[in-house]
Backbone as XML, in Angstrom:
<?xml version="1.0"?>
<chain id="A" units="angstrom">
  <residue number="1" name="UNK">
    <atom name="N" x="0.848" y="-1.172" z="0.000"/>
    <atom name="CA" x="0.000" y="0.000" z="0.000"/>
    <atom name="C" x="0.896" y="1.239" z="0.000"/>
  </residue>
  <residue number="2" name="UNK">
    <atom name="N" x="0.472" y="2.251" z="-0.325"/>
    <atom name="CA" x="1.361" y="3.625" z="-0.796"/>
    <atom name="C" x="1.265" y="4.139" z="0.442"/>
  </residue>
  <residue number="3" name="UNK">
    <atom name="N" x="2.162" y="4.877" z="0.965"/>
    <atom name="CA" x="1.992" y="5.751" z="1.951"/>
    <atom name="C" x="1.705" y="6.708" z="2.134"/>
  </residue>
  <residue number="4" name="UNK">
    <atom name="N" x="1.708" y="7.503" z="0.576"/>
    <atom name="CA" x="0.885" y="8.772" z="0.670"/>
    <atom name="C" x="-0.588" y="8.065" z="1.011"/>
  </residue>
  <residue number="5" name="UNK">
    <atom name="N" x="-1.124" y="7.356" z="0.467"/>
    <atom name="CA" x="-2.180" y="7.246" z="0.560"/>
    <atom name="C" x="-3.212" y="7.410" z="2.293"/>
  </residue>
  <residue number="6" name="UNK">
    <atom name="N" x="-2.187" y="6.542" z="3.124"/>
    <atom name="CA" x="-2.194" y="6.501" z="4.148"/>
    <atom name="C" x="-2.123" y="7.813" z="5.392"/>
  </residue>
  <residue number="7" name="UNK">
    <atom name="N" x="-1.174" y="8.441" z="4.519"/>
    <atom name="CA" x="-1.162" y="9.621" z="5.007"/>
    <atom name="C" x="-2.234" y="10.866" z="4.722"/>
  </residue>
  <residue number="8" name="UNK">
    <atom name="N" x="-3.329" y="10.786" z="3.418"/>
    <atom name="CA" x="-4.265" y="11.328" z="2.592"/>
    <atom name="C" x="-5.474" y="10.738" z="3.347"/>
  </residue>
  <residue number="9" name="UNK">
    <atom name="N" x="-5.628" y="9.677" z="4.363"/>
    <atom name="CA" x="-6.458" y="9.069" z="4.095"/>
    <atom name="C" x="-7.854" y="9.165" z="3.595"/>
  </residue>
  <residue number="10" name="UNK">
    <atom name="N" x="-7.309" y="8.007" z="2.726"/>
    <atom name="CA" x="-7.993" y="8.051" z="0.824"/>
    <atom name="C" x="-7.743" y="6.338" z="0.485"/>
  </residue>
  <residue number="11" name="UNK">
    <atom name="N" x="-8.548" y="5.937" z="0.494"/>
    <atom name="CA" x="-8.758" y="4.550" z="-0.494"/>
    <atom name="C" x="-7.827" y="4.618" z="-1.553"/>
  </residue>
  <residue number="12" name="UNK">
    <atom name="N" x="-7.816" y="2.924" z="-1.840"/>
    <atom name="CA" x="-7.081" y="3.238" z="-2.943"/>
    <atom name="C" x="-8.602" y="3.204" z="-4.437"/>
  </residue>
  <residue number="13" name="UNK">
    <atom name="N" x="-9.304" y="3.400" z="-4.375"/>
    <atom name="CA" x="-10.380" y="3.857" z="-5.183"/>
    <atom name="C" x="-10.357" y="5.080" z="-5.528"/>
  </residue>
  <residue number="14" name="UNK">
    <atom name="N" x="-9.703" y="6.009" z="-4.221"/>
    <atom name="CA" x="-9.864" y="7.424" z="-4.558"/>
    <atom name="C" x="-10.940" y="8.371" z="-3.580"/>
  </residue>
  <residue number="15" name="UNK">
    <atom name="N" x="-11.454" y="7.713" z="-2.628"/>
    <atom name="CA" x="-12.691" y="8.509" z="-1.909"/>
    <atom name="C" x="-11.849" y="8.701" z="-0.755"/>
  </residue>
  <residue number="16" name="UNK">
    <atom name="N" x="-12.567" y="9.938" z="-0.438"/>
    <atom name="CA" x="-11.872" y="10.400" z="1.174"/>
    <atom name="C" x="-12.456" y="9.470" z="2.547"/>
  </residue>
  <residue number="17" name="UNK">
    <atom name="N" x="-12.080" y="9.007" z="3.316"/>
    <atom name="CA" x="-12.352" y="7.933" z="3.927"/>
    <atom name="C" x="-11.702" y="8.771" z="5.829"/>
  </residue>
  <residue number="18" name="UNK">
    <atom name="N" x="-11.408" y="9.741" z="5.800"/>
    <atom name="CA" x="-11.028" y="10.668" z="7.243"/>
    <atom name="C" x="-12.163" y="11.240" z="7.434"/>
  </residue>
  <residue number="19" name="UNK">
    <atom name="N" x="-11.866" y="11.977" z="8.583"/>
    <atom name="CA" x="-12.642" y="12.797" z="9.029"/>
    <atom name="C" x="-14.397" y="12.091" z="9.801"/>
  </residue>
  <residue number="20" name="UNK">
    <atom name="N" x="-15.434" y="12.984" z="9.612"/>
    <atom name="CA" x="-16.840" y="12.933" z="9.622"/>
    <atom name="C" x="-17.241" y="12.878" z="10.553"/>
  </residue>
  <residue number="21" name="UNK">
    <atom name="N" x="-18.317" y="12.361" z="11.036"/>
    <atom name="CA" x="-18.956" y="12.867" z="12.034"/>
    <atom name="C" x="-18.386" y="12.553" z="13.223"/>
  </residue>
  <residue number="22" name="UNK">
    <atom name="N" x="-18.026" y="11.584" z="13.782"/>
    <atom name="CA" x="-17.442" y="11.376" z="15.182"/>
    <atom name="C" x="-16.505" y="12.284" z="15.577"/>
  </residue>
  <residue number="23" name="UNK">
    <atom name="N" x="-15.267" y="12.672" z="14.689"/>
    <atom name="CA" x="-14.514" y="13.579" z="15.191"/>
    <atom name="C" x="-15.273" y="14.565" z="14.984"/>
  </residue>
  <residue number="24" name="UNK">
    <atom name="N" x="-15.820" y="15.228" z="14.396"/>
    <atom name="CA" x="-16.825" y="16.224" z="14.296"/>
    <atom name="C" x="-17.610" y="16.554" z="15.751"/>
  </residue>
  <residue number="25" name="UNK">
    <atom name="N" x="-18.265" y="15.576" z="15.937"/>
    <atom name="CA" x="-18.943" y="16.013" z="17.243"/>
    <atom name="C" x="-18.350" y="15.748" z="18.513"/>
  </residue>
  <residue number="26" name="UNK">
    <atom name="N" x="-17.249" y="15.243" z="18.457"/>
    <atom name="CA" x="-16.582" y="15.551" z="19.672"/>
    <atom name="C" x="-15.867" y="16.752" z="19.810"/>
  </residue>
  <residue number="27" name="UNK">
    <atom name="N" x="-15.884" y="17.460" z="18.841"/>
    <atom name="CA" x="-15.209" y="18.608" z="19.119"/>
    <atom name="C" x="-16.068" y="19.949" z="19.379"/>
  </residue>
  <residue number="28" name="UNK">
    <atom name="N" x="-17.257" y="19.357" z="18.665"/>
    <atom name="CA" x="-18.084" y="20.747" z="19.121"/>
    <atom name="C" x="-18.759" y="20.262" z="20.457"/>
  </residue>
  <residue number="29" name="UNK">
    <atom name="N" x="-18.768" y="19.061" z="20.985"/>
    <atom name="CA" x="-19.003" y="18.908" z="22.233"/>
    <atom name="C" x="-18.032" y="19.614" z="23.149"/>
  </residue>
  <residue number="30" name="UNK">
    <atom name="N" x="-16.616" y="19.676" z="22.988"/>
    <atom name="CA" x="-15.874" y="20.114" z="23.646"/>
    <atom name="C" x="-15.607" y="21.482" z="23.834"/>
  </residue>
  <residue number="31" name="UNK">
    <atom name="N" x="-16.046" y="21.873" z="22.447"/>
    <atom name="CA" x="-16.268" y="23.372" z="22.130"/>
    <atom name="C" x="-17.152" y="24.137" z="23.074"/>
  </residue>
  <residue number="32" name="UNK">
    <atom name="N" x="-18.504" y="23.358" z="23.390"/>
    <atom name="CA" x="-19.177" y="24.126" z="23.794"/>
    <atom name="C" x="-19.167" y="23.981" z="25.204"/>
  </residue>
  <residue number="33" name="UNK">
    <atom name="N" x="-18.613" y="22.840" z="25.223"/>
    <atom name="CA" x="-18.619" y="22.946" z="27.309"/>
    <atom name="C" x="-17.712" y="23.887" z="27.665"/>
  </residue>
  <residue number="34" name="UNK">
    <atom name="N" x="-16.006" y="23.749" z="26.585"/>
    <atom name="CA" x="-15.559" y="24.969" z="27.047"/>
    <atom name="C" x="-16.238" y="26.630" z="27.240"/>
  </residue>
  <residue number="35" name="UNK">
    <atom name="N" x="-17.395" y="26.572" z="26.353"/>
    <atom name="CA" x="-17.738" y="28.063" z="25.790"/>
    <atom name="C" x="-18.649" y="28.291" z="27.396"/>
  </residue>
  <residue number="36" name="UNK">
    <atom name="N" x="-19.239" y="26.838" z="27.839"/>
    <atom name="CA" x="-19.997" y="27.482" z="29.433"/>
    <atom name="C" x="-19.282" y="27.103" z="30.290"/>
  </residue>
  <residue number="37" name="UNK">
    <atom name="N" x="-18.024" y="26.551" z="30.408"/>
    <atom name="CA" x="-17.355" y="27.029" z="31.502"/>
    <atom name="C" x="-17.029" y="27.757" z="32.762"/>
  </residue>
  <residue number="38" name="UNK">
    <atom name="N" x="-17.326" y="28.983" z="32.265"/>
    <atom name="CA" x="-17.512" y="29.673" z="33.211"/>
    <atom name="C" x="-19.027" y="29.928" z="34.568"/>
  </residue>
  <residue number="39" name="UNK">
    <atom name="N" x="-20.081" y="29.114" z="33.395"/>
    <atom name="CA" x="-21.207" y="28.850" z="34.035"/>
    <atom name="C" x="-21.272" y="27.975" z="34.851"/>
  </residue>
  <residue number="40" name="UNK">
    <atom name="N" x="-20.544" y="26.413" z="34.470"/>
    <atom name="CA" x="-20.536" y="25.705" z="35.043"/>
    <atom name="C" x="-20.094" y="25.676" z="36.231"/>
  </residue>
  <residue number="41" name="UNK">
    <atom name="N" x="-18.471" y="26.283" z="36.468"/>
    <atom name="CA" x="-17.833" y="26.517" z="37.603"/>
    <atom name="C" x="-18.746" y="27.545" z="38.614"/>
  </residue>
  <residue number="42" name="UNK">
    <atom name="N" x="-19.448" y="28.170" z="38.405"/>
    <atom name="CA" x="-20.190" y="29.379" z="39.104"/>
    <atom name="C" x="-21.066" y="28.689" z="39.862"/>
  </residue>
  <residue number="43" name="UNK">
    <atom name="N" x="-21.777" y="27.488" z="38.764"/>
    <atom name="CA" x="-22.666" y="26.272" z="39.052"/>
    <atom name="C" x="-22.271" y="25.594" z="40.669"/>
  </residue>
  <residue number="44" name="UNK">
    <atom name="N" x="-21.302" y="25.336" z="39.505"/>
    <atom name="CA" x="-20.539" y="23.985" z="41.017"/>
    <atom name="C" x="-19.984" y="25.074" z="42.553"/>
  </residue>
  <residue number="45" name="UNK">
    <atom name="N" x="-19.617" y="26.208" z="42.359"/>
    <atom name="CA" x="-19.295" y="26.615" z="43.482"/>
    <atom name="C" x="-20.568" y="27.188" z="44.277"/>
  </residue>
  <residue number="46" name="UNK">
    <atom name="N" x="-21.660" y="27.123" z="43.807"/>
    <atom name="CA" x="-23.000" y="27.825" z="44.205"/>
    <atom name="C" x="-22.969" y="29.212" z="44.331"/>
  </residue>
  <residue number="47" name="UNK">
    <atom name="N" x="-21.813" y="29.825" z="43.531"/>
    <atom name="CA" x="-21.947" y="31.801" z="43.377"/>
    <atom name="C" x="-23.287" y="31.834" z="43.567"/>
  </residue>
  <residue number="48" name="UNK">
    <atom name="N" x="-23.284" y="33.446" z="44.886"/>
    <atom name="CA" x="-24.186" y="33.959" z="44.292"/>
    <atom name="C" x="-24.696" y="35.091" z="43.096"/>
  </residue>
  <residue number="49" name="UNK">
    <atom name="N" x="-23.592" y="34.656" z="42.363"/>
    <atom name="CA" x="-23.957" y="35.630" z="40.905"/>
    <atom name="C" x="-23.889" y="34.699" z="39.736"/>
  </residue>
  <residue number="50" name="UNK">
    <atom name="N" x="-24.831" y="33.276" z="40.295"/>
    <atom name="CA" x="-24.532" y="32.258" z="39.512"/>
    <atom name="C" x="-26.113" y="32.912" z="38.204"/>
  </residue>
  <residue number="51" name="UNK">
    <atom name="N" x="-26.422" y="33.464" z="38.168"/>
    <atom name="CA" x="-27.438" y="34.007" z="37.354"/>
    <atom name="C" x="-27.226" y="34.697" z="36.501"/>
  </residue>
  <residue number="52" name="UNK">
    <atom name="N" x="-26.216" y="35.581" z="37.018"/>
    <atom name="CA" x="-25.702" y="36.818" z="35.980"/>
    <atom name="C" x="-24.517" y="36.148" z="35.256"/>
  </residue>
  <residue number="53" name="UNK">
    <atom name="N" x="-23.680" y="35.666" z="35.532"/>
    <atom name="CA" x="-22.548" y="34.933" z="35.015"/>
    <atom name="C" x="-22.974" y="34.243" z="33.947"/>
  </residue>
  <residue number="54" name="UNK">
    <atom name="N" x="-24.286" y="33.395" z="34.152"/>
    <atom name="CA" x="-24.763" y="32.296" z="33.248"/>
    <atom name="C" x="-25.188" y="32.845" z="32.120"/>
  </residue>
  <residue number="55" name="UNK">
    <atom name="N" x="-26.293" y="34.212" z="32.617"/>
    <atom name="CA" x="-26.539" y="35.384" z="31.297"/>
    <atom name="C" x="-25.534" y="36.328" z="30.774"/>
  </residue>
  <residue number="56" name="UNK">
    <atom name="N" x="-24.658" y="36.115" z="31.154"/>
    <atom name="CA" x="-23.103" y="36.884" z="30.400"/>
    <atom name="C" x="-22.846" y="36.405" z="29.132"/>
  </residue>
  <residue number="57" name="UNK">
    <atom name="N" x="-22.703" y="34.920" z="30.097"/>
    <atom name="CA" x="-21.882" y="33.507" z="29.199"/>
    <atom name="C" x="-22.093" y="33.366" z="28.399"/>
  </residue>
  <residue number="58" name="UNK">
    <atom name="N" x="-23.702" y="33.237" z="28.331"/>
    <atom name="CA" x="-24.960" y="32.737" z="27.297"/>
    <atom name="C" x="-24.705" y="33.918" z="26.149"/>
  </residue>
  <residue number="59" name="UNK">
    <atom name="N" x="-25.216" y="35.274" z="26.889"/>
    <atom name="CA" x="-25.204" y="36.243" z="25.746"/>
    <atom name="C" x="-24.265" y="36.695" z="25.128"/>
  </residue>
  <residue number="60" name="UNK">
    <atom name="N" x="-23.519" y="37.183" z="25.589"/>
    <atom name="CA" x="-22.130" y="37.525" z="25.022"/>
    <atom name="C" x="-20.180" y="36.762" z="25.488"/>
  </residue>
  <residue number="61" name="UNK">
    <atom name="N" x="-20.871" y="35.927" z="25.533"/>
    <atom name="CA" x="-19.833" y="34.934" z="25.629"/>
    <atom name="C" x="-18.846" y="34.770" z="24.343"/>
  </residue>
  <residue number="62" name="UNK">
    <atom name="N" x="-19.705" y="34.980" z="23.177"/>
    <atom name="CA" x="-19.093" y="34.919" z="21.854"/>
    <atom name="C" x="-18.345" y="35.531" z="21.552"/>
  </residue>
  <residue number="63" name="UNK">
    <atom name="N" x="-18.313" y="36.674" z="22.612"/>
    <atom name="CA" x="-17.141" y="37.937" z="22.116"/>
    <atom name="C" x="-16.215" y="38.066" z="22.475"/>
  </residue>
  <residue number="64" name="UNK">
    <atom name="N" x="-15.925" y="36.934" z="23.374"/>
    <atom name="CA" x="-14.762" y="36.259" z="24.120"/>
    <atom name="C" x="-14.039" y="37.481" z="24.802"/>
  </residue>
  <residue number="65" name="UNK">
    <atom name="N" x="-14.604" y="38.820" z="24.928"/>
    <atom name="CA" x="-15.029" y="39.383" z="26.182"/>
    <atom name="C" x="-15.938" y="39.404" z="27.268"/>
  </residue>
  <residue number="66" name="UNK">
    <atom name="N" x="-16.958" y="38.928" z="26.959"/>
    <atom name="CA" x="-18.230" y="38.086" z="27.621"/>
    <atom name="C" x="-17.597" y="37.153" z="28.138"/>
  </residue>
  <residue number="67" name="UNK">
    <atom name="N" x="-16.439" y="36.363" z="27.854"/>
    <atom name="CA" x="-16.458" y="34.948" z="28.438"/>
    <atom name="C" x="-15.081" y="35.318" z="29.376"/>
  </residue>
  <residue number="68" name="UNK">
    <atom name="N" x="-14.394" y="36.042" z="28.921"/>
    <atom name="CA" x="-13.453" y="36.728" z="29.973"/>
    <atom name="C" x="-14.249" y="37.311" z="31.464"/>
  </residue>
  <residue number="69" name="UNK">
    <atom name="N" x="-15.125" y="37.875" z="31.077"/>
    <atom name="CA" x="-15.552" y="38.527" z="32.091"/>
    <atom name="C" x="-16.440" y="37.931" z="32.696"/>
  </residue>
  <residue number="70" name="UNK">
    <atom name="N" x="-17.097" y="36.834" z="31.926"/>
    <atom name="CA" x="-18.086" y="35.725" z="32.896"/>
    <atom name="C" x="-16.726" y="35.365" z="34.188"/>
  </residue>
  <residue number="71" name="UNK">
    <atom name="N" x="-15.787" y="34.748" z="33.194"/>
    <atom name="CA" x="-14.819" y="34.078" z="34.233"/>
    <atom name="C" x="-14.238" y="34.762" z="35.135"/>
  </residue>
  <residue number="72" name="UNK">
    <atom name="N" x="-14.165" y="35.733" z="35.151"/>
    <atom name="CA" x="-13.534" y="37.176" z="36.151"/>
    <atom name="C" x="-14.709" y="37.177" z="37.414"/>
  </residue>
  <residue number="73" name="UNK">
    <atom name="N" x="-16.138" y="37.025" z="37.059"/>
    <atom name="CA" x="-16.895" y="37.283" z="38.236"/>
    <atom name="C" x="-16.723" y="35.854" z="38.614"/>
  </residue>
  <residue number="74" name="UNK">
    <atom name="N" x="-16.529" y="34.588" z="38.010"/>
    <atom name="CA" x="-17.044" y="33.350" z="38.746"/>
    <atom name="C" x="-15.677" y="33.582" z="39.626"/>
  </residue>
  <residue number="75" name="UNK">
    <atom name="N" x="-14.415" y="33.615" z="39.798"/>
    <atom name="CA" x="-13.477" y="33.877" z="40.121"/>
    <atom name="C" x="-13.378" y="34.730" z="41.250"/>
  </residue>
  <residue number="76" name="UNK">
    <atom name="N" x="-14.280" y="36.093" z="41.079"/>
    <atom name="CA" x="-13.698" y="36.919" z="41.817"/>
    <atom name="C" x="-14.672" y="36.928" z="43.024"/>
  </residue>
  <residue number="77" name="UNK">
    <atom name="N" x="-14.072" y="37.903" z="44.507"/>
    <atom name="CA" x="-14.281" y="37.794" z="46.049"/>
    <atom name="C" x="-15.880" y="37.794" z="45.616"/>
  </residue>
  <residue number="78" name="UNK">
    <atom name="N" x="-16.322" y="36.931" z="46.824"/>
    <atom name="CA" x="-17.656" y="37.458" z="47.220"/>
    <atom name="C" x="-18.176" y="37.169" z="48.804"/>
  </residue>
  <residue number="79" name="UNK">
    <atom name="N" x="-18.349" y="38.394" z="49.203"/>
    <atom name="CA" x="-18.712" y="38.463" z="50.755"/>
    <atom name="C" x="-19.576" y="37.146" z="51.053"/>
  </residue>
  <residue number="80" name="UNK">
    <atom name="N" x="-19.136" y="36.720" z="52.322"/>
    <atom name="CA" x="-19.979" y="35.126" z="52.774"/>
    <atom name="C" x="-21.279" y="36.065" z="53.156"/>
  </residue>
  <residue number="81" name="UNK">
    <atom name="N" x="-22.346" y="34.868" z="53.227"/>
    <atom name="CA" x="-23.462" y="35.349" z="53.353"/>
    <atom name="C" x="-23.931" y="35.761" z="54.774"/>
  </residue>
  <residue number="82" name="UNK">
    <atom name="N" x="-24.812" y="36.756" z="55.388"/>
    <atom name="CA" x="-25.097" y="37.461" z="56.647"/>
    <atom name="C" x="-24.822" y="36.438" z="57.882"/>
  </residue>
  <residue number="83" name="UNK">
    <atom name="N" x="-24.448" y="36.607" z="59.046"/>
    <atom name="CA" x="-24.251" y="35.807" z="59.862"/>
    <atom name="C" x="-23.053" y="34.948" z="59.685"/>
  </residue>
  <residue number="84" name="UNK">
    <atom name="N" x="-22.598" y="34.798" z="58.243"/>
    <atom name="CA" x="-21.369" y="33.768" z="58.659"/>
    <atom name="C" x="-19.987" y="34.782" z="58.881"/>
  </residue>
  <residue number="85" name="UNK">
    <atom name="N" x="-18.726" y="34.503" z="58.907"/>
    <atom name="CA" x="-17.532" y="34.646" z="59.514"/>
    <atom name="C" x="-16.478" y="34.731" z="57.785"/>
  </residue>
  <residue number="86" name="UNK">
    <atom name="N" x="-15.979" y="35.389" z="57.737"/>
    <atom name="CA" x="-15.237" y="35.974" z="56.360"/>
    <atom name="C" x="-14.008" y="35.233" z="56.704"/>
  </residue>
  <residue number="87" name="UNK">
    <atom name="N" x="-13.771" y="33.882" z="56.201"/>
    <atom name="CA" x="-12.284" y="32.704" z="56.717"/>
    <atom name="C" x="-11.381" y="33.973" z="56.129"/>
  </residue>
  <residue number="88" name="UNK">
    <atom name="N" x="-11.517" y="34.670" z="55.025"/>
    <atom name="CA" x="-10.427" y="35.057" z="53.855"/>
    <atom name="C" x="-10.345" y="36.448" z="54.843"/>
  </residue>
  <residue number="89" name="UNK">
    <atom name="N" x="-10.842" y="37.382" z="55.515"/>
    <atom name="CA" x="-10.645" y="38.239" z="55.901"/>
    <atom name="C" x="-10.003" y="37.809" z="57.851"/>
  </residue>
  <residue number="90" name="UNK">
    <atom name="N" x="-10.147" y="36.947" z="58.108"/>
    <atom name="CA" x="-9.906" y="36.755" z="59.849"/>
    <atom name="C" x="-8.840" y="35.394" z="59.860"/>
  </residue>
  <residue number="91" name="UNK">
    <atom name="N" x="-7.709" y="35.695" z="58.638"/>
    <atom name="CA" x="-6.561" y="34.982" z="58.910"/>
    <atom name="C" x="-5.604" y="35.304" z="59.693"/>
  </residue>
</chain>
């Protein structure tokens, strides 16, 4: 067998025989979990700006300033809630 061929992969008939759907959709699977990322993590940490983050993400996430800045709030301080004790401030 030829090795270009192998390397083309291409039959030796001549049809393209790479690619299609499997690698295909694993990548836009991957694509898009990366693209909510930032939702997710907001998710899993229970932010409470897990709402606004998610509508950042969602809306302007595409502008990959949206998704910078989703990730900047999931990231950034947020006061513990009334009654509890600030670990990050009473070290």
């Amino acid at each position: 067998m030829n090795v270009l061929l192998l390397l083309q992969a291409v039959d030796p008939a001549g049809r393209y025989t790479g690619g299609g759907l499997p690698k295909g959709a694993v990548i836009i699977v991957a694509l898009v979990l990366l693209y909510f990322l930032p939702s997710m993590l907001a998710w899993s940490r229970k932010s409470q700006r897990r709402w606004k983050i998610t509508a950042i993400n969602a809306l302007l996430g595409w502008t990959v300033i949206g998704w910078i800045v989703s990730m900047v709030m999931t990231w950034a301080y947020e006061p513990p809630p009334e009654g509890e004790t600030d670990t990050l401030r009473h070290r």
